[in-house]
LOBADO-817191 format. One record per residue (C-alpha): residue in three letters; z negated, x, y negated. Coordinates in steps of 0.25 Angstrom, whole numbers. Each point is the difference from the previous one (the first is absolute). Layout:
REM residues N
+------+-------+-------+-------+
! resn !    pz !    px !    py !
+------+-------+-------+-------+
!  ALA !     Z !     X !     Y !
...
+------+-------+-------+-------+
//
This chain:
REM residues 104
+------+-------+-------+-------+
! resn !    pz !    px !    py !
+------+-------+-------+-------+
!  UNK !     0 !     0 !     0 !
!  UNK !     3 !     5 !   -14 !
!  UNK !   -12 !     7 !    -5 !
!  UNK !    -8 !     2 !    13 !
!  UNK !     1 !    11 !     7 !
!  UNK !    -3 !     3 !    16 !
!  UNK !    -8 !    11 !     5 !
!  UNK !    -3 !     3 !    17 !
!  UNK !   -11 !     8 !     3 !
!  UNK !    -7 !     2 !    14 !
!  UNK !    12 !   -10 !     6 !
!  UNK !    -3 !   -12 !    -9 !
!  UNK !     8 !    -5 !   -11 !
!  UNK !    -5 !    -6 !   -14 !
!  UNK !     6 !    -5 !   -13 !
!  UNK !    -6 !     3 !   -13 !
!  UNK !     4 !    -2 !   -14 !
!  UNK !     8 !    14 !    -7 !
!  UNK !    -7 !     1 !   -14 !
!  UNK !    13 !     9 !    -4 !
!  UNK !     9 !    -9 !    -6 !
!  UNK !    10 !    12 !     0 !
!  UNK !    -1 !    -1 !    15 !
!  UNK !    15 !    -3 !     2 !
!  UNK !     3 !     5 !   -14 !
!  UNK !    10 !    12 !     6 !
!  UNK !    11 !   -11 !     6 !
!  UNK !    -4 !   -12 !   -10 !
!  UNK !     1 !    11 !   -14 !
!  UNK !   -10 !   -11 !    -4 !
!  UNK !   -13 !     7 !    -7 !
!  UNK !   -13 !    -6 !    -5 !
!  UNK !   -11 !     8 !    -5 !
!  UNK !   -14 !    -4 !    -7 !
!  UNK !    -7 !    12 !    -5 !
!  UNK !     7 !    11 !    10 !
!  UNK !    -1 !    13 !    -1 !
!  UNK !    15 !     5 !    -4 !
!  UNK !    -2 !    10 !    11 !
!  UNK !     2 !   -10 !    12 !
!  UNK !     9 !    -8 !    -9 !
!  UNK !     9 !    15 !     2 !
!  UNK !    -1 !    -1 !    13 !
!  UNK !     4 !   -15 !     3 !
!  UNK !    14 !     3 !   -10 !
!  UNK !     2 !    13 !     9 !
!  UNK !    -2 !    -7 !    13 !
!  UNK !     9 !   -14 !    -4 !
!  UNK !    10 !     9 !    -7 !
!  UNK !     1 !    13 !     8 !
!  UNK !    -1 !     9 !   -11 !
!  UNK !    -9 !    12 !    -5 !
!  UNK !    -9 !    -6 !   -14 !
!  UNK !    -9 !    10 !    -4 !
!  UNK !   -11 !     2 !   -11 !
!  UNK !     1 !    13 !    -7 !
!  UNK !   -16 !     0 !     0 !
!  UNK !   -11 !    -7 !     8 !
!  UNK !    -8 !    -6 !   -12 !
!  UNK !    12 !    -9 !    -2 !
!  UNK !    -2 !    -6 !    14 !
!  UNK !   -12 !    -6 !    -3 !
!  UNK !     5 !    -8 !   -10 !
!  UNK !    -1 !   -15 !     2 !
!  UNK !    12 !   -12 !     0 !
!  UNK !    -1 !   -14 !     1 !
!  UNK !    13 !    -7 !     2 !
!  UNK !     6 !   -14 !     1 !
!  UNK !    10 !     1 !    12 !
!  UNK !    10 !    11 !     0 !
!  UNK !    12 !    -8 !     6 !
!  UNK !    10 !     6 !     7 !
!  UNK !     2 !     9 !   -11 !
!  UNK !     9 !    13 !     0 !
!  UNK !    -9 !    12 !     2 !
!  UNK !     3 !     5 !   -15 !
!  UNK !    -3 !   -14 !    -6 !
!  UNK !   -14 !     0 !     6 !
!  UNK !    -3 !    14 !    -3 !
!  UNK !     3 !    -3 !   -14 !
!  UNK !    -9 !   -11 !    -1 !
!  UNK !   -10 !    10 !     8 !
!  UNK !     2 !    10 !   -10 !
!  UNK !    -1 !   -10 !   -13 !
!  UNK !   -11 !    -5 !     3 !
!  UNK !    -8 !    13 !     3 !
!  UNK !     6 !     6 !   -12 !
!  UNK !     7 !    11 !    11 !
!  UNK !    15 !     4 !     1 !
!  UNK !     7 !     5 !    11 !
!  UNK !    11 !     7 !     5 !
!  UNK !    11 !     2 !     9 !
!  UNK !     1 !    16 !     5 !
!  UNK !     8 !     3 !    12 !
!  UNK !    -8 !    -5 !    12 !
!  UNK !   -11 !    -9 !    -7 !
!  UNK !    -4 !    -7 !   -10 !
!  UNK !   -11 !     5 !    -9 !
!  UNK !    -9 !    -7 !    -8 !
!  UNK !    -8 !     4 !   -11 !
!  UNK !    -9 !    -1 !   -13 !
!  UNK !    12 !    -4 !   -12 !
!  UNK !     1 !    14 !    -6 !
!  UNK !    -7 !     9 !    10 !
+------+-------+-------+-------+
//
């Protein structure tokens, strides 16, 4: 079931509900976020879009975003919106993406 999430331990099989509203965000490109830290939000965008996003410095990681539902969006549009709202910029070099403080 949407949401739920089956775990077998010791031959028997239970169903929980997955707390990771992202949990199928790597085939859906369907993104929500309440108060996450922009480190796991990184590692969601490089698992869905099979890409390399890295922060130029730790301290940017712990940075927090809350967003409405990124739908669907290209990976440039929702790194933009990313990026905009934490005041960071990022760029393109040959085999990642880089993001960091606007000016740094």
């Amino acid at each position: 079931t949407p949401g739920e999430e089956g775990k077998l331990e010791n031959n028997k099989l239970t169903e929980d509900v997955n707390p990771d509203k992202n949990i199928s965000s790597w085939k859906t490109k369907r993104f929500i976020y309440n108060d996450e830290l922009l480190s796991k939000v990184i590692l969601d965008f490089n698992k869905a879009y099979h890409t390399n996003i890295v922060l130029k410095n730790e301290e940017i990681g712990i940075k927090r975003i809350t967003t409405q539902e990124l739908n669907e969006k290209s990976l440039n549009s929702a790194l933009t919106i990313i990026c905009k709202t934490l005041n960071l910029e990022f760029k393109t070099e040959t085999d990642q993406i880089i993001i960091s403080e606007i000016n740094e």
